[in-house]
C-alpha positions as CSV (number, residue, x, y, z in Angstrom):
1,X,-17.6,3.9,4.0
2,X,-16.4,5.5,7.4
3,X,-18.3,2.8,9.7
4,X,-16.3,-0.2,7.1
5,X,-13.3,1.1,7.9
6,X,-13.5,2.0,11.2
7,X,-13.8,-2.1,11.4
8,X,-11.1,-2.7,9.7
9,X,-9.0,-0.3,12.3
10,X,-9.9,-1.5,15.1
11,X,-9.5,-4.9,13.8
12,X,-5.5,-4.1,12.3
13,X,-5.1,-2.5,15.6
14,X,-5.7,-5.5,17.5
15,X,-3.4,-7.7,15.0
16,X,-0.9,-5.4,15.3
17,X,-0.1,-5.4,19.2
18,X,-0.6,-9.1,19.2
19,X,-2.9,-8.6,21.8
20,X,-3.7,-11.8,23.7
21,X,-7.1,-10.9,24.4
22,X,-9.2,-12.5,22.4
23,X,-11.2,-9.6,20.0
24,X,-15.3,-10.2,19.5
25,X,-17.0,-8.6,16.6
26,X,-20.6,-8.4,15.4
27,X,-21.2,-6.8,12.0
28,X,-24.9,-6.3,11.4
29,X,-27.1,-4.3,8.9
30,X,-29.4,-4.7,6.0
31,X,-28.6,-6.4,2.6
32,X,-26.7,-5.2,0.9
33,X,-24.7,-2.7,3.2
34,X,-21.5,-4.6,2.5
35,X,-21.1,-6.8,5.5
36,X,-19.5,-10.0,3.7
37,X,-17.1,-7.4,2.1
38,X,-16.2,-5.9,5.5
39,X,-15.8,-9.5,6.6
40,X,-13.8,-10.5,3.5
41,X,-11.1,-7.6,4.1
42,X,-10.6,-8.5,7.4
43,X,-10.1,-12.7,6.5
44,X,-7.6,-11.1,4.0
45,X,-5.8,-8.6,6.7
46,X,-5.6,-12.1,8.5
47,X,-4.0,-13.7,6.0
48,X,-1.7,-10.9,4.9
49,X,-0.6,-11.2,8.5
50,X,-0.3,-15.2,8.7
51,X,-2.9,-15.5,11.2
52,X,-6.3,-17.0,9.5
53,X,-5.3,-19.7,12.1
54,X,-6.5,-17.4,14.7
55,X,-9.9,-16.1,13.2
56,X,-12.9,-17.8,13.3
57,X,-16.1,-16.8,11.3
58,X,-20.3,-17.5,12.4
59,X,-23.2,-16.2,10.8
60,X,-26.7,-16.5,11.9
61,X,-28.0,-18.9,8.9
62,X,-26.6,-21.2,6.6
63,X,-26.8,-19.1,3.4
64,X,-25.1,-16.4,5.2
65,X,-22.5,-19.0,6.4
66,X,-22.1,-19.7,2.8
67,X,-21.1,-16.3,2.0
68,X,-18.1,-15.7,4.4
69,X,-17.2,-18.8,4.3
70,X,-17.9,-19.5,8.1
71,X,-20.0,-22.0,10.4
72,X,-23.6,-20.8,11.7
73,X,-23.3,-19.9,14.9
74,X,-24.7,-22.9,16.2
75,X,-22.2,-25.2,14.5
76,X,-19.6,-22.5,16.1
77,X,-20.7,-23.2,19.8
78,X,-22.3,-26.8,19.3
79,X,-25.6,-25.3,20.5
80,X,-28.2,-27.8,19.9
81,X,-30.8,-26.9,16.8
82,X,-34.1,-27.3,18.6
């Protein structure tokens, strides 16, 4: 849909003029709106590129984790659990 590949722009954008600035991204919405597929295309614009070195994926719980094949964002930042 338009707001999936707005994403994706912005995203190829940012590979594309090897911008040094680091690029922060939240995609949210309900199950089932296609999130981990949004996620997915951009993991494989990274590797197209040879850059998966350079992106780093978090998700709020473990099961989501599992899905993107990310960290939770408390393994991310090394926030404590409690």
């Amino acid at each position: 849909n338009a707001d999936q590949t707005r994403v994706l722009d912005i995203v190829g954008k940012h590979l594309a003029e090897r911008s040094a600035e680091q690029l922060l991204m939240y995609v949210s919405g309900v199950g089932g709106t296609g999130k981990s597929h949004v996620i997915k295309s951009i993991v494989g614009l990274f590797q197209l590129m040879g850059r998966e070195h350079n992106l780093m994926l978090s998700a709020p719980t473990g099961a989501a984790a599992i899905l993107i094949n990310g960290y939770t964002i408390h393994a991310l930042t090394f926030l404590p659990k409690s």
